[in-house]
Biopython code that builds the backbone (N, CA, C, O; Angstrom):
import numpy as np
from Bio.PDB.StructureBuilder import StructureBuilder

atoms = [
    (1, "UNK", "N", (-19.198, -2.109, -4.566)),
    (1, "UNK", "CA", (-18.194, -1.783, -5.574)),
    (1, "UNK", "C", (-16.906, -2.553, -5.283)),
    (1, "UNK", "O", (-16.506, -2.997, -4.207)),
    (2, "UNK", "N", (-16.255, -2.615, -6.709)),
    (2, "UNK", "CA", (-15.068, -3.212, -6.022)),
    (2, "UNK", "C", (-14.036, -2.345, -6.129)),
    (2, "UNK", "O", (-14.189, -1.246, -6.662)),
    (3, "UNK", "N", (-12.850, -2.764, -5.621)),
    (3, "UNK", "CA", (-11.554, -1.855, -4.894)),
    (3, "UNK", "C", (-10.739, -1.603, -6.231)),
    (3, "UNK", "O", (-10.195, -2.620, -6.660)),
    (4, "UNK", "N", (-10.566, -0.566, -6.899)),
    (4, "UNK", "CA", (-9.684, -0.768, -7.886)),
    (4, "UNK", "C", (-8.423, 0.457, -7.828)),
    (4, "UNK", "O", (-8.462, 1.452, -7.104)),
    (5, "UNK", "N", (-7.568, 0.179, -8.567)),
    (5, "UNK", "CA", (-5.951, 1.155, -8.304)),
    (5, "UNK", "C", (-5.783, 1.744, -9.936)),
    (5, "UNK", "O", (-4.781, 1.462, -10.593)),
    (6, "UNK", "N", (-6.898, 2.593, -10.488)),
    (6, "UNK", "CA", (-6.079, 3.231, -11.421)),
    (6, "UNK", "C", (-5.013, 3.933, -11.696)),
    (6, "UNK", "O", (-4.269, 3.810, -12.669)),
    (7, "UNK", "N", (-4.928, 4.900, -10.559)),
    (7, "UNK", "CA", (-3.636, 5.435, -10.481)),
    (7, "UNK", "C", (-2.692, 5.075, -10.011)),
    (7, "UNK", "O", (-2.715, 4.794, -8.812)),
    (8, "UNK", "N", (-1.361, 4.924, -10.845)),
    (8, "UNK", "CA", (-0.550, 3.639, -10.419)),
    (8, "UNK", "C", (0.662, 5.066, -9.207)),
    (8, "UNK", "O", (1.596, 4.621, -8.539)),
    (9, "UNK", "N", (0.440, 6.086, -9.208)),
    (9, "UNK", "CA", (1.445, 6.885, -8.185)),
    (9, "UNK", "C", (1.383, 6.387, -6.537)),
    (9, "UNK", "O", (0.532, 5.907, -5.788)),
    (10, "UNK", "N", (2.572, 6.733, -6.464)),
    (10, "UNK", "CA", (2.489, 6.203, -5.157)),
    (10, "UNK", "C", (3.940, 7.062, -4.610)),
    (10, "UNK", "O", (4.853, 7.224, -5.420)),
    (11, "UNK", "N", (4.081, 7.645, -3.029)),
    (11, "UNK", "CA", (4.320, 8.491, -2.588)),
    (11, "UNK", "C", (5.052, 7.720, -1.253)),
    (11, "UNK", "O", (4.590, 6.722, -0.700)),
    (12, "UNK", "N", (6.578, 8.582, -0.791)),
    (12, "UNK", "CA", (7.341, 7.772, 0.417)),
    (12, "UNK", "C", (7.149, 8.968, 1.202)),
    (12, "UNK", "O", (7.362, 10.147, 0.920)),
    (13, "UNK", "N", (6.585, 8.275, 2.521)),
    (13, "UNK", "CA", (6.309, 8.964, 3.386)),
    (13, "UNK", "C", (7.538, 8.963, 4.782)),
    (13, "UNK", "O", (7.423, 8.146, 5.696)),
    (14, "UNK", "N", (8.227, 9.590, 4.763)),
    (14, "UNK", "CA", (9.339, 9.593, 6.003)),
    (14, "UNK", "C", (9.306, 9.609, 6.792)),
    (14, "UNK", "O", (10.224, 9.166, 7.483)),
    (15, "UNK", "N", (8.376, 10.060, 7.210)),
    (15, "UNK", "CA", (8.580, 10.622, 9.072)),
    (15, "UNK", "C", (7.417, 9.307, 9.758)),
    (15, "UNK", "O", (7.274, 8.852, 10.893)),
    (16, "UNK", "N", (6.668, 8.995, 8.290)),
    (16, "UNK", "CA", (5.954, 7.302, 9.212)),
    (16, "UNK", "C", (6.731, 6.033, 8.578)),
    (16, "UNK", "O", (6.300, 5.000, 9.088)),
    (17, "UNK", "N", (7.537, 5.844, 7.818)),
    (17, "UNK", "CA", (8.460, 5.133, 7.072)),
    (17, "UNK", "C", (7.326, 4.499, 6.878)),
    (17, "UNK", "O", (6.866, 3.793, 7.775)),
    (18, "UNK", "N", (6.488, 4.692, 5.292)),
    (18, "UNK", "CA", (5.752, 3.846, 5.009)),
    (18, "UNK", "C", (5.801, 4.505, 3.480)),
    (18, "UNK", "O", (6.447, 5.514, 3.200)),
    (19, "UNK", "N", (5.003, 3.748, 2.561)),
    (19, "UNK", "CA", (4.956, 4.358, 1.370)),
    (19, "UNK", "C", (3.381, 4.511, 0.931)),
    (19, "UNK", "O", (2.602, 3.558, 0.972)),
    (20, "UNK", "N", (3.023, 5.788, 0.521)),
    (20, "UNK", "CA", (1.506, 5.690, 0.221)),
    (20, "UNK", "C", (0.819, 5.658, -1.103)),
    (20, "UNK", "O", (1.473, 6.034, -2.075)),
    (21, "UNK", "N", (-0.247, 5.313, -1.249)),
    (21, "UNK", "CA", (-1.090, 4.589, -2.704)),
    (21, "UNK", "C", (-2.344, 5.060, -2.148)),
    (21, "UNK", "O", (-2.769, 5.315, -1.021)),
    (22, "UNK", "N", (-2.908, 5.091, -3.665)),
    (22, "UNK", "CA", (-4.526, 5.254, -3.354)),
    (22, "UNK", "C", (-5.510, 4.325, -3.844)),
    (22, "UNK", "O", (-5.298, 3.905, -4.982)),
    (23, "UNK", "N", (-6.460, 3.937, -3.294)),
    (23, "UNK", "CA", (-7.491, 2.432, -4.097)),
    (23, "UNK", "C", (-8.596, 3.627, -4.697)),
    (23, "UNK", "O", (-8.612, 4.858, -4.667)),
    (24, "UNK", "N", (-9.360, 2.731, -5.167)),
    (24, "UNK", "CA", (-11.068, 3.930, -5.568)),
    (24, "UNK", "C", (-11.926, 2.333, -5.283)),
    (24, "UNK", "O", (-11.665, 1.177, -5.616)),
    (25, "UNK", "N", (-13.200, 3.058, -4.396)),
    (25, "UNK", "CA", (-14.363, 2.317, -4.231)),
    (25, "UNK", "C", (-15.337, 3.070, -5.183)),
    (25, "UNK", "O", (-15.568, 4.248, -4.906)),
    (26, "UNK", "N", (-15.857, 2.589, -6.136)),
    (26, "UNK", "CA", (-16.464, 3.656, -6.612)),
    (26, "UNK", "C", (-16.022, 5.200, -6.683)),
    (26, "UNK", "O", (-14.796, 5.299, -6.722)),
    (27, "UNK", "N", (-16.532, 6.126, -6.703)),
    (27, "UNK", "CA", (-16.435, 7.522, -6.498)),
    (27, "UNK", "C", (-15.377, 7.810, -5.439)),
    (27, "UNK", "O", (-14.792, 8.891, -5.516)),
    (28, "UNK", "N", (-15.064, 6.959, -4.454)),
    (28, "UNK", "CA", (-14.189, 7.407, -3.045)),
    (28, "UNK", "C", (-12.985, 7.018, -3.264)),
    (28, "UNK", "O", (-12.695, 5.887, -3.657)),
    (29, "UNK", "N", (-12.139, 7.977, -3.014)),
    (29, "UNK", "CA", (-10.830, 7.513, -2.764)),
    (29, "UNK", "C", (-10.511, 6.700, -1.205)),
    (29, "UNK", "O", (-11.088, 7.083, -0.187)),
    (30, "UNK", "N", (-9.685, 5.736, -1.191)),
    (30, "UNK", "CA", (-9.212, 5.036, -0.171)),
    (30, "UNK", "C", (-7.799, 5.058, 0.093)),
    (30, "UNK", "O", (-7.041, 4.332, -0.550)),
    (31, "UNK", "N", (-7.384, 5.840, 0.999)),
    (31, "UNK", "CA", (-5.834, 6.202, 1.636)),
    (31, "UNK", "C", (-5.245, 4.587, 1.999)),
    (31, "UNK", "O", (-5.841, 3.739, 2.663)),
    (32, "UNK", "N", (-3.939, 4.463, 1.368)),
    (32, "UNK", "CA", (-3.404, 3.085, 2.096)),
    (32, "UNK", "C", (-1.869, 3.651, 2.020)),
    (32, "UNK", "O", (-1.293, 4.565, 1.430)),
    (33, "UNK", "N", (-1.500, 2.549, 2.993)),
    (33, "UNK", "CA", (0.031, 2.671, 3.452)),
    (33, "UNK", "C", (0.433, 1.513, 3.712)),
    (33, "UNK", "O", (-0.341, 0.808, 4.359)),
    (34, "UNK", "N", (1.597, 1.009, 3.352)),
    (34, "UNK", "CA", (2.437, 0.190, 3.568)),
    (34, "UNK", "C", (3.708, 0.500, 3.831)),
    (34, "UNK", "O", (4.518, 1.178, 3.200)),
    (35, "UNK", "N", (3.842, -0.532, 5.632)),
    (35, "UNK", "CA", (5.242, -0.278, 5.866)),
    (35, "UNK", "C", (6.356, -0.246, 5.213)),
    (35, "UNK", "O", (6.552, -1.067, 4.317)),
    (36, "UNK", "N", (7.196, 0.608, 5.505)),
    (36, "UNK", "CA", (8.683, -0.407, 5.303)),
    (36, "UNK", "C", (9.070, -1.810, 5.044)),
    (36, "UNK", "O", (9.525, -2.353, 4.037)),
    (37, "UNK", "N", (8.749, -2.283, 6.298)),
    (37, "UNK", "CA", (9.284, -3.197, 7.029)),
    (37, "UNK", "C", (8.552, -4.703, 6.494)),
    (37, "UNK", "O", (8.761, -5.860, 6.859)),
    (38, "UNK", "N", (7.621, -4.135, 5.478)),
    (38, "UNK", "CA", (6.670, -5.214, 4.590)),
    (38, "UNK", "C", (6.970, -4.924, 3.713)),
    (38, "UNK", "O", (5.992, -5.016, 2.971)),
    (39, "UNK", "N", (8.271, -4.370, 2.880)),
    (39, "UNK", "CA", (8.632, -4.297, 1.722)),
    (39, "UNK", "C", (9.498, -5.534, 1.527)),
    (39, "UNK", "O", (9.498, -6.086, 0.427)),
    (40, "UNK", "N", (10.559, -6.204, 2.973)),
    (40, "UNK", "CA", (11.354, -6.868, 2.791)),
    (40, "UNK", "C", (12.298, -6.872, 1.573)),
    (40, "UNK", "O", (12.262, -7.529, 0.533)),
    (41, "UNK", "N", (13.132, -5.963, 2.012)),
    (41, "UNK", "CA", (14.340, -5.375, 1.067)),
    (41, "UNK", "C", (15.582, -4.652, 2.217)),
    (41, "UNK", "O", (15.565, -4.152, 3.341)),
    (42, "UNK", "N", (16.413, -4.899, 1.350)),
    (42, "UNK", "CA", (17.299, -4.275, 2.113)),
    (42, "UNK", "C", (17.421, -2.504, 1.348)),
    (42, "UNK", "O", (18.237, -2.257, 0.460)),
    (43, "UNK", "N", (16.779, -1.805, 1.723)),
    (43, "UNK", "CA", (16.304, -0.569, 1.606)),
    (43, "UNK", "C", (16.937, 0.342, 2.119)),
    (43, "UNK", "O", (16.773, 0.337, 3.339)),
    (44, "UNK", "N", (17.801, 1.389, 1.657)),
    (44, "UNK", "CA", (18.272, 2.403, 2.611)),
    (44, "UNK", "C", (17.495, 4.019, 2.323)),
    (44, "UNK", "O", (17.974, 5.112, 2.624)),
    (45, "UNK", "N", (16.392, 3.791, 1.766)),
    (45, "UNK", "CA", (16.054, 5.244, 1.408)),
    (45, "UNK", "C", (15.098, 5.392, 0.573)),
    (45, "UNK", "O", (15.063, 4.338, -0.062)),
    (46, "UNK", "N", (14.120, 6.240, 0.117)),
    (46, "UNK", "CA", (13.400, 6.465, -0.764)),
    (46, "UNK", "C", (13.025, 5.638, -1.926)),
    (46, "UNK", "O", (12.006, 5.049, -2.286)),
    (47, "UNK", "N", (14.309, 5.820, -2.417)),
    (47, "UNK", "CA", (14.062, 5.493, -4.120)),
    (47, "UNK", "C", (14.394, 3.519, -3.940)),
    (47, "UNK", "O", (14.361, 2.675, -4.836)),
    (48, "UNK", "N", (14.594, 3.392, -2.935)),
    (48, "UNK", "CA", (14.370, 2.086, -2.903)),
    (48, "UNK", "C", (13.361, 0.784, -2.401)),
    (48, "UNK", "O", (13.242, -0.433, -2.545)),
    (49, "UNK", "N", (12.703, 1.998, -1.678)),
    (49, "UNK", "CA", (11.195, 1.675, -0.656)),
    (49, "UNK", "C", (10.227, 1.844, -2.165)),
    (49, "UNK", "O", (9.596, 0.818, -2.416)),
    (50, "UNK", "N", (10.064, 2.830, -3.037)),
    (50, "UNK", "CA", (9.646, 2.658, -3.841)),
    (50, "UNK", "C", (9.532, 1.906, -5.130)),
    (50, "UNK", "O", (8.493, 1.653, -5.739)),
    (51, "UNK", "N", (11.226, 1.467, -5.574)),
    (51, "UNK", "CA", (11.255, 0.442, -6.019)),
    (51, "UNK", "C", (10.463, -1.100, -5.831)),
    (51, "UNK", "O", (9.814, -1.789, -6.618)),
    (52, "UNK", "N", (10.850, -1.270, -4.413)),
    (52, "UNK", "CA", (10.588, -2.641, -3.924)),
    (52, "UNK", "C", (8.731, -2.545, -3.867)),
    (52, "UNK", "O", (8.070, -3.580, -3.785)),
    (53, "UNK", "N", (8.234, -1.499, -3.909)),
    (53, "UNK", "CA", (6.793, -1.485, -4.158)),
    (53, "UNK", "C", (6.184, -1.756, -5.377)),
    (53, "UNK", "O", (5.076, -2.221, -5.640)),
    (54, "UNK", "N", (7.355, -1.281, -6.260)),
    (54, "UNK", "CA", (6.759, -1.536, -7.884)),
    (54, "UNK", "C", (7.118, -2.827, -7.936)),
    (54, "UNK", "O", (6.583, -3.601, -8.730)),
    (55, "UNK", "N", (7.990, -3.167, -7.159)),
    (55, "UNK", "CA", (8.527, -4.784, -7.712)),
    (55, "UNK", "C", (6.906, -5.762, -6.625)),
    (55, "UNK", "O", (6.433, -6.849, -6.956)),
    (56, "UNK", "N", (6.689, -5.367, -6.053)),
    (56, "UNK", "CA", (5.288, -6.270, -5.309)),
    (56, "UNK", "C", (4.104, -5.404, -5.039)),
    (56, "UNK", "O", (3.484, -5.188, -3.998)),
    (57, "UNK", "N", (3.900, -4.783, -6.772)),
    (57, "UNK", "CA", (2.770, -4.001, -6.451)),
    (57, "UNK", "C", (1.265, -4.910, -6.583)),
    (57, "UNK", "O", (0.234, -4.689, -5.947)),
    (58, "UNK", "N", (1.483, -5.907, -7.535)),
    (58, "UNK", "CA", (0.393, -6.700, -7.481)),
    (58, "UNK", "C", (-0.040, -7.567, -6.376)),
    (58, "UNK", "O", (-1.172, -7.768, -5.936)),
    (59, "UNK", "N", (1.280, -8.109, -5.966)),
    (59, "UNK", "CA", (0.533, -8.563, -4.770)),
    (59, "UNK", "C", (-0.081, -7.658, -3.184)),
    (59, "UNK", "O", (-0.814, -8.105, -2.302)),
    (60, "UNK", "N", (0.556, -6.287, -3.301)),
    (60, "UNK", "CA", (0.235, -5.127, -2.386)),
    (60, "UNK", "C", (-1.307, -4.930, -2.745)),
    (60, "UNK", "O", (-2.158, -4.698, -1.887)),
    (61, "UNK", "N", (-1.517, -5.024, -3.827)),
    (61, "UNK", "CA", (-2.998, -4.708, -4.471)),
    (61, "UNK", "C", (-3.922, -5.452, -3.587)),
    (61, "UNK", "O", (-4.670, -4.862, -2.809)),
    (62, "UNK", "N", (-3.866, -7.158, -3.732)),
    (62, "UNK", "CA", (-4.203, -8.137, -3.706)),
    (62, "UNK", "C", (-4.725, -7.986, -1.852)),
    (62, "UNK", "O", (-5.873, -8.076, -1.416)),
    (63, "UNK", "N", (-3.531, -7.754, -1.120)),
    (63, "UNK", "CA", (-3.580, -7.712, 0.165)),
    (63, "UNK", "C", (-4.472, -6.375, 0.524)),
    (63, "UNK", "O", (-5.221, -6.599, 1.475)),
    (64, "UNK", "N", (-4.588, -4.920, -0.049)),
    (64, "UNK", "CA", (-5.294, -4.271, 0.153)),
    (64, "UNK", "C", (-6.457, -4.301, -0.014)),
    (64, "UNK", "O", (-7.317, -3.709, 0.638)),
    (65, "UNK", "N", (-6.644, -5.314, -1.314)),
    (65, "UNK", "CA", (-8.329, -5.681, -1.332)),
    (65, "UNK", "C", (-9.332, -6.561, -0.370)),
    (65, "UNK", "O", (-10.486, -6.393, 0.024)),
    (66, "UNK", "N", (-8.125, -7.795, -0.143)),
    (66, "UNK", "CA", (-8.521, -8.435, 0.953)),
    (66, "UNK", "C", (-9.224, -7.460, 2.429)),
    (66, "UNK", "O", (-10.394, -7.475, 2.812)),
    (67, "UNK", "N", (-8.069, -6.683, 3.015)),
    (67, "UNK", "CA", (-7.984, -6.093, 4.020)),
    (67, "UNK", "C", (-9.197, -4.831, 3.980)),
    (67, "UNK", "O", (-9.892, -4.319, 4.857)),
    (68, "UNK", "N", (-9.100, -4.676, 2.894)),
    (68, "UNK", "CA", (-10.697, -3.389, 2.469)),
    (68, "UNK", "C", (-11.654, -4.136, 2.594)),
    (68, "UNK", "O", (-12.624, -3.581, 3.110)),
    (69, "UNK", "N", (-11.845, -5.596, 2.230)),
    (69, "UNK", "CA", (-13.076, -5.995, 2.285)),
    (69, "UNK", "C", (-13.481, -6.752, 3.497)),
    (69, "UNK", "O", (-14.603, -7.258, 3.530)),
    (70, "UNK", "N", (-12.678, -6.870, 4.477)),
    (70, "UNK", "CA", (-12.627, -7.416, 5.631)),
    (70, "UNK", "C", (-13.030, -6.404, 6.780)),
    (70, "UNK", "O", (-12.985, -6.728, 7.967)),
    (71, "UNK", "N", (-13.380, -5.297, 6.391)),
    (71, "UNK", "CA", (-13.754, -3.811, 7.428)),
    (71, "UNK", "C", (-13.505, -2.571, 6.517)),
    (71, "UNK", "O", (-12.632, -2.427, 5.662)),
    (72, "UNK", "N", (-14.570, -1.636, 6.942)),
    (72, "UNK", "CA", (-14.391, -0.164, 6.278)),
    (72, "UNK", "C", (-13.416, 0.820, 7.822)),
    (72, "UNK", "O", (-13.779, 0.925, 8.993)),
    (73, "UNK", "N", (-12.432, 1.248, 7.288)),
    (73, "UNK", "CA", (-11.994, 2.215, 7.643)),
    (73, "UNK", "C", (-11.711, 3.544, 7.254)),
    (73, "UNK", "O", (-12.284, 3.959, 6.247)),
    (74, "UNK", "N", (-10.760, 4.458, 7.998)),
    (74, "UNK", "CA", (-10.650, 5.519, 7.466)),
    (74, "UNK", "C", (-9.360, 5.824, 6.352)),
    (74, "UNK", "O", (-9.253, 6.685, 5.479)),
    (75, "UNK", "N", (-8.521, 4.819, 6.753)),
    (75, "UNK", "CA", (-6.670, 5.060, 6.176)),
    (75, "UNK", "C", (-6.989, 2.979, 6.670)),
    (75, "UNK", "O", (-7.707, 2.247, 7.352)),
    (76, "UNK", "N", (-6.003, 2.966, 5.845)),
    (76, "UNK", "CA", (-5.794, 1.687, 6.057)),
    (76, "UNK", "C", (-3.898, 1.345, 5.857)),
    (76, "UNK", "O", (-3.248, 1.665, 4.861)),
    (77, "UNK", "N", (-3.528, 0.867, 6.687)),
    (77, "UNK", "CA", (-1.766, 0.722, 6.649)),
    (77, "UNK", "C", (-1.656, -1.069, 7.177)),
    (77, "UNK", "O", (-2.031, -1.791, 8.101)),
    (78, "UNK", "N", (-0.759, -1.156, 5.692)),
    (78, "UNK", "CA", (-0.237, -2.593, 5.901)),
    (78, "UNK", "C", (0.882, -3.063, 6.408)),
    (78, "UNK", "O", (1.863, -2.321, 6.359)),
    (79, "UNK", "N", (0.981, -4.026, 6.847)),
    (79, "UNK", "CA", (1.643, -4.447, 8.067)),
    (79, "UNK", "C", (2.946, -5.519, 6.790)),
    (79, "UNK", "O", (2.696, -5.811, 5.620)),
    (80, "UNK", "N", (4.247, -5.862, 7.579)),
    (80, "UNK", "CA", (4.548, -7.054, 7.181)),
    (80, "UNK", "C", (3.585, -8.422, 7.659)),
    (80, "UNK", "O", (3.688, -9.466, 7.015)),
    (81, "UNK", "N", (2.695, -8.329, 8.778)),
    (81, "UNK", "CA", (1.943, -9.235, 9.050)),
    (81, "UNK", "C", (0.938, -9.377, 8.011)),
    (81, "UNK", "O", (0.619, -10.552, 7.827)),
    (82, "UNK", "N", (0.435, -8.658, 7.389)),
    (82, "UNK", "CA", (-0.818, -9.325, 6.289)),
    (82, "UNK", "C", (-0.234, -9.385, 5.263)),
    (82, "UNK", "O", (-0.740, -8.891, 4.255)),
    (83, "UNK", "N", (0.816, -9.916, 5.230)),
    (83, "UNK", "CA", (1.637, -10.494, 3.736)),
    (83, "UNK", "C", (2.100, -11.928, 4.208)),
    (83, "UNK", "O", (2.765, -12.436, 3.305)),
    (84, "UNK", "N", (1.986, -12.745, 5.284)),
    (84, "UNK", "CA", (2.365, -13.627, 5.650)),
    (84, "UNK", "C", (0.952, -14.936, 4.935)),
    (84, "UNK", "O", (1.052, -16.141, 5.168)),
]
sb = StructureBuilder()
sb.init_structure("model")
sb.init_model(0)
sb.init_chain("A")
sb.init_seg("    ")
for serial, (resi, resn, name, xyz) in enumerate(atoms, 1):
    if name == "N":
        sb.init_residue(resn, " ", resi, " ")
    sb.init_atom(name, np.array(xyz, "f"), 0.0, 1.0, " ", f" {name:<3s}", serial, name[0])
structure = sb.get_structure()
């Protein structure tokens, strides 16, 4: 199957400073997270970690599909390194 993001919600997580999304493999949901620190923004808070996600959600997509299809895990969290 392939990796797809119907549901476009997505959720800031604080206490891991990351922001979370969900993929679907078929029937399964797939937990992902992306840092902060791979938003590259000057970010002071919530509503701006989320912003800067809508502003590079396609390419966040792009990198989660890669990274899904490169190994099955349980949660998967993106790095500023797999955006390079």
């Amino acid at each position: 199957m392939t990796l797809t993001f119907p549901n476009r919600s997505r959720s800031y997580d604080k206490a891991g400073q990351r922001v979370r999304f969900i993929g679907h493999d078929g029937m399964f949901e797939v937990p992902f997270f992306v840092e902060t620190d791979a938003l590259r923004t000057v970010a002071t808070g919530e509503a701006d970690y989320l912003a800067a996600f809508d502003a590079a959600r396609a390419t966040i997509y792009d990198v989660a599909r890669e990274i899904y299809g490169n190994a099955r895990r349980t949660i998967y969290v993106l790095t500023a390194a797999d955006f390079r």
